[in-house]
C-alpha positions in Angstrom: 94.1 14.0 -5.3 91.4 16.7 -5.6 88.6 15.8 -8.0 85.9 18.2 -9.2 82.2 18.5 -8.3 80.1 16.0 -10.9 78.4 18.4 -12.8 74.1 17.9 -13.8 75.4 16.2 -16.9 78.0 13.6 -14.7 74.9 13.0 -12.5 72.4 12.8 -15.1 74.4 10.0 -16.6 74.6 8.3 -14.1 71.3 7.9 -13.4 70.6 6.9 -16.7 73.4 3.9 -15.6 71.6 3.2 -12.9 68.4 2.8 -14.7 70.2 0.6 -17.8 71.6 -1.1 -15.0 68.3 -2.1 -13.4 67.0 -3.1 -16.2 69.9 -5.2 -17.1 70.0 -6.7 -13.7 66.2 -7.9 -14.5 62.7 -7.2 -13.1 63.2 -7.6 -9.4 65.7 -4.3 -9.5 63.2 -2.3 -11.8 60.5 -2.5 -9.7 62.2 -1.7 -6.8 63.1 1.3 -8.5 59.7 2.1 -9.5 58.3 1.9 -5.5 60.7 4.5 -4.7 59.1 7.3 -7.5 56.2 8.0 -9.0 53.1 6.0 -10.2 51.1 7.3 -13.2 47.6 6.0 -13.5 46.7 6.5 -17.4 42.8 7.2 -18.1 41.9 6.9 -22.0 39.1 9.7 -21.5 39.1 13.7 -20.5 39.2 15.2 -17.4 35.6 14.8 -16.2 34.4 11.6 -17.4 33.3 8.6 -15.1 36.5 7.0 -15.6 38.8 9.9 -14.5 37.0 10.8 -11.7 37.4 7.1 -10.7 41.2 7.2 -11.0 41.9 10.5 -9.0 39.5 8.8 -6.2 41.5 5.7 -5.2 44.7 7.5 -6.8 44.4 9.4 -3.9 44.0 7.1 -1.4 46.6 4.6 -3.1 49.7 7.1 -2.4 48.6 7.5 0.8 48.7 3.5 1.3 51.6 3.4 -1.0 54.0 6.4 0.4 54.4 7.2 -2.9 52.9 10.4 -6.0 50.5 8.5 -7.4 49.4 10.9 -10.8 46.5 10.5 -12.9 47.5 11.4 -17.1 44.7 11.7 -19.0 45.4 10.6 -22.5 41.5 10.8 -24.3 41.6 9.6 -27.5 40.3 6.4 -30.0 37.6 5.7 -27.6 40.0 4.5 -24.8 42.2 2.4 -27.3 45.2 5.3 -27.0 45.5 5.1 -22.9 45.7 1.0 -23.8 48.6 1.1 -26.1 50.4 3.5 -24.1 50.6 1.2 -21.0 51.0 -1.7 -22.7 54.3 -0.3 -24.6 55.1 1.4 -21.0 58.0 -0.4 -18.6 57.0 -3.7 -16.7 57.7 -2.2 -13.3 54.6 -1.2 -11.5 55.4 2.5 -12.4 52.5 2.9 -14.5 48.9 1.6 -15.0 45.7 1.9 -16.5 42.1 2.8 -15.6 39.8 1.7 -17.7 36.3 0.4 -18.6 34.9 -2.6 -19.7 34.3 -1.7 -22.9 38.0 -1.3 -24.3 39.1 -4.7 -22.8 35.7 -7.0 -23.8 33.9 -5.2 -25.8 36.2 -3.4 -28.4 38.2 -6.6 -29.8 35.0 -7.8 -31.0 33.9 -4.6 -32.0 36.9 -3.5 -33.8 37.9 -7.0 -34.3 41.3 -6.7 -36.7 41.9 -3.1 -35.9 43.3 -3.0 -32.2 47.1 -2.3 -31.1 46.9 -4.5 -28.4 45.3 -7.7 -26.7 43.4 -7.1 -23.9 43.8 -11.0 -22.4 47.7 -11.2 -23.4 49.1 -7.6 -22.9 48.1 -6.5 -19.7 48.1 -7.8 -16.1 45.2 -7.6 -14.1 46.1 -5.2 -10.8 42.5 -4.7 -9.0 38.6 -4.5 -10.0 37.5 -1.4 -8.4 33.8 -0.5 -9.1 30.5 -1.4 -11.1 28.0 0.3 -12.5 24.5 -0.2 -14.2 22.6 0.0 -17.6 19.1 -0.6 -18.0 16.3 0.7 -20.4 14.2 4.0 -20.2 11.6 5.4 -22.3 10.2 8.8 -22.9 7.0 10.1 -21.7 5.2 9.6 -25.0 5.2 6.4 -24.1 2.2 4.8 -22.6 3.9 1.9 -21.5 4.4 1.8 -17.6 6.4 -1.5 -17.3 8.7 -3.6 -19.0 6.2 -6.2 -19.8 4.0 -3.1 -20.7 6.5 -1.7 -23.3 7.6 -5.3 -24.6 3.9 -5.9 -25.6 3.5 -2.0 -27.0 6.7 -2.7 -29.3 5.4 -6.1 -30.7 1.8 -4.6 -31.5 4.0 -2.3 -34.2 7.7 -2.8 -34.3 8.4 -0.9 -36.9 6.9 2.1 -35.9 7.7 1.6 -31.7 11.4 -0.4 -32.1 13.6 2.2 -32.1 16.2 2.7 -29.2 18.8 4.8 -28.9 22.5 4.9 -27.1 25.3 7.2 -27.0 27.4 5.6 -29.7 27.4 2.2 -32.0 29.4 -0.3 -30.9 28.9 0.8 -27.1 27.6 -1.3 -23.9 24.2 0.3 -24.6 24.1 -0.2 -27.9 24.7 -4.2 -27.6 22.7 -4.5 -24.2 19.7 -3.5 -26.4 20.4 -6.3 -28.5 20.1 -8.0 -25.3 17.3 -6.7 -24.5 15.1 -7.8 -27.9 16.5 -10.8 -27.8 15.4 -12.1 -24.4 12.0 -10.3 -24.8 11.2 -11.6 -28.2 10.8 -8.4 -30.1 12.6 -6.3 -32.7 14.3 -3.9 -31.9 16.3 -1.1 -34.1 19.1 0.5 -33.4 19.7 4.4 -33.3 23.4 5.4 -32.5 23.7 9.3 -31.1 27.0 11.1 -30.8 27.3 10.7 -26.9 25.2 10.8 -24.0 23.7 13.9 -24.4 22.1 13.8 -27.9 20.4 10.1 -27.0 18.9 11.7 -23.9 17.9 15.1 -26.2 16.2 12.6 -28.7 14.4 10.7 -26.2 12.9 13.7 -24.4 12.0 14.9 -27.7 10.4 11.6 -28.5 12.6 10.6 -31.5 12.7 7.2 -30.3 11.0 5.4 -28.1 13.8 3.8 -25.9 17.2 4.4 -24.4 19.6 1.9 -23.5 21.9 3.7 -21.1 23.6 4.1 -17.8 20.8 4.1 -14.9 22.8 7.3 -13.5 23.0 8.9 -17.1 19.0 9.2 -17.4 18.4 10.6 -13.5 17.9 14.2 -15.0 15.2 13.1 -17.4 13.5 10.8 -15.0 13.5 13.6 -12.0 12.3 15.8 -14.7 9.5 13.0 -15.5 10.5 13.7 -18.9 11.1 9.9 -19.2 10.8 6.7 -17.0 13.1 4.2 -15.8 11.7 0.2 -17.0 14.4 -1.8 -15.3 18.1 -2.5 -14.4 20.6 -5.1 -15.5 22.1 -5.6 -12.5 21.7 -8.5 -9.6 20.5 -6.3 -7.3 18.4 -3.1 -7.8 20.2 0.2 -8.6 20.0 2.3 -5.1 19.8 5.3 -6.9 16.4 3.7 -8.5 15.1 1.6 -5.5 12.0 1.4 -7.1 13.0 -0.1 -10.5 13.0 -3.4 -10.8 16.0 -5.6 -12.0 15.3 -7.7 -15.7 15.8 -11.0 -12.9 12.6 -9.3 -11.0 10.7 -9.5 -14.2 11.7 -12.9 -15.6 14.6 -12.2 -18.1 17.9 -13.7 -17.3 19.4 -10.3 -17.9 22.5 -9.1 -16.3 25.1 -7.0 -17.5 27.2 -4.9 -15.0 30.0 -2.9 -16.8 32.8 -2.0 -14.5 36.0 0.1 -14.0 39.5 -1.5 -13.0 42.8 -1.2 -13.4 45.5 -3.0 -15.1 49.5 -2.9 -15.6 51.8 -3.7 -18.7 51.8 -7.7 -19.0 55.0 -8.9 -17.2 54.9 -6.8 -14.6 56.5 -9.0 -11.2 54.2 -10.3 -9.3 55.4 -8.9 -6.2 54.4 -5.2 -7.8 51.0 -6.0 -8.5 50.3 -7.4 -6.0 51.5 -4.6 -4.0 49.4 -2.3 -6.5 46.4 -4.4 -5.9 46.5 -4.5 -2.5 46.8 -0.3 -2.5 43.5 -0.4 -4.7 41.5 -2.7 -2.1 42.2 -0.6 0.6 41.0 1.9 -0.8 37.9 0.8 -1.8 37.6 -0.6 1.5 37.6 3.3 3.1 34.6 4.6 4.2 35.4 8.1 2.3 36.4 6.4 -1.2 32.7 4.0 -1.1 31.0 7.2 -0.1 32.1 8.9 -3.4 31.7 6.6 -5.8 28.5 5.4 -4.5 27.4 9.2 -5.1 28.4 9.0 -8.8 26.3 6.3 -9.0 28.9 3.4 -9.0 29.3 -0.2 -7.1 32.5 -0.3 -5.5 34.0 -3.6 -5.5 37.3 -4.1 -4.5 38.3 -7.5 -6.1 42.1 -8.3 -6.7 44.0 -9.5 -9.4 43.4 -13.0 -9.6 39.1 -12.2 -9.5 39.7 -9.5 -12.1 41.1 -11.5 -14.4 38.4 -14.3 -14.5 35.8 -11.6 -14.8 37.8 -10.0 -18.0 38.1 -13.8 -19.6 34.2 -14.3 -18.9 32.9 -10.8 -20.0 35.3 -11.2 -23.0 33.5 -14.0 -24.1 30.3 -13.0 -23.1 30.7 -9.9 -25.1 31.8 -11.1 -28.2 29.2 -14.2 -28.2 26.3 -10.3 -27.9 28.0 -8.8 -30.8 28.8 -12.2 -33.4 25.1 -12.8 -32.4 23.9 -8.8 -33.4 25.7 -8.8 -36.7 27.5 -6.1 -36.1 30.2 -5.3 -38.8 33.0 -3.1 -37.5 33.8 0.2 -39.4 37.5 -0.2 -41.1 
């Protein structure tokens, strides 16, 4: 008996039969589907930012490892948050994950406490920590302090005159790291939100405040410039681009704060798939090319797996929120 040709349409239905199929049949099926096309990394930020250049670094080097497109979608947008409730409303079946910061999985449930579309600790799996970076405090060159302890005792002669430090936004790393910051020296200091990087650095050049909480490799211009000096870093170990500033540890303040970048799946993903994600994400860390580039953006790579990422998110989650309950900071509805 002669049968005709399936046409696009015969074939396209099919293959959406196959796919209802797979997901009847359960996980397992799914996400052997999902190794055999392609991966989409989702970044919350433009084309540009730390955070995308991150993801098309060890993307790369992941679909090499993986045999598989690995893509990087940009999808900028509520600070991060829109990237987060795409994945977490995405399929469970390692086809597509998230790069993100620190900030949108510790730092904005507190800050945005009542006003998030997801739940950093319940809907997402933890795939692979891949870098770290660090923040520390700079002042301008109207400043005559030359040293942390210098510029803690310059603020307390006058603090409302001399306690005014900036950051990029409200409710940022920054912006709570200076809270930090007064808290562990003893002094008062207020708070100046800017509209991103770029303003705060303007207004500390200009000598509008005093201080900048930032990211060490956001104030290099200024400092190369010496339109502005570099006091310390937050991390356990000096910044190499800054071998020369100190860490808070160094100086006596039990101050250590090291934001990072990682990346995460829809919660329920099988555990055979991230772990097979995971694994992709190490090794590329691991090369000698991938370190190289992000250590030129200024960035720690680290490598750690699932299991590792996880405890850090729990512990900087709590962390977090116990900086921001402690600052008094109200969230905007």
């Amino acid at each position: 008996m002669h049968r005709k040709p399936p046409t696009r349409r015969h074939a396209l239905t099919r293959l959406a039969g196959v796919g209802a199929a797979a997901a009847t049949l359960g996980a397992p099926w799914a996400s052997a589907l999902a190794q055999a096309g392609t991966i989409k990394v989702l970044v919350g930020y433009p084309p540009g930012a730390t955070s995308d250049l991150v993801a098309r670094i060890v993307a790369e080097h992941m679909a090499t490892t993986l045999k598989q497109t690995v893509i990087v979608e940009n999808k900028p947008g509520g600070g991060g948050r829109i990237a987060n409730e795409l994945v977490k409303a995405a399929p469970a079946d390692g086809s597509t994950l998230l790069m993100t910061p620190v900030a949108t999985m510790a730092i904005f449930p507190h800050s945005f406490a009542g006003q998030l579309r997801y739940d950093p600790l319940k809907d997402f799996a933890p795939v692979a920590h891949l870098s770290s970076f660090h923040v520390g405090i700079g002042v301008g060159r109207n400043v005559p302090a030359r040293t942390l302890r210098e510029y803690v005792e310059w603020v307390r002669a006058d603090p409302d005159k001399r306690g005014f430090y900036g950051s990029a936004a409200t409710g940022s790393i920054p912006h709570f790291f200076g809270v930090m910051v007064a808290k562990a020296a003893g002094i008062t200091l207020t708070h100046v939100p800017y509209a991103g990087t770029a303003p705060a650095m303007q207004a500390l050049a200009a000598g509008e405040i005093s201080a900048l909480s930032t990211v060490s490799a956001d104030i290099v211009s200024l400092v190369r410039a010496d339109r502005a000096r570099l006091l310390a870093v937050a991390g356990e170990q000096r910044d190499p681009g800054f071998p020369d500033v100190p860490t808070f540890r160094e100086l006596g303040l039990d101050l250590v704060a090291l934001p990072w970048y990682a990346l995460f799946a829809p919660a329920g993903t099988p555990t055979a798939a991230v772990e097979r994600l995971s694994q992709a994400a190490m090794a590329a860390i691991r090369d000698p090319g991938v370190n190289r580039r992000l250590s030129e953006a200024a960035l720690i790579p680290t490598g750690y797996g699932a299991a590792r990422l996880g405890e850090i998110l729990k512990a900087d989650h709590e962390h977090w929120g116990a900086v921001i309950r402690a600052s008094g900071y109200k969230p905007t509805p």
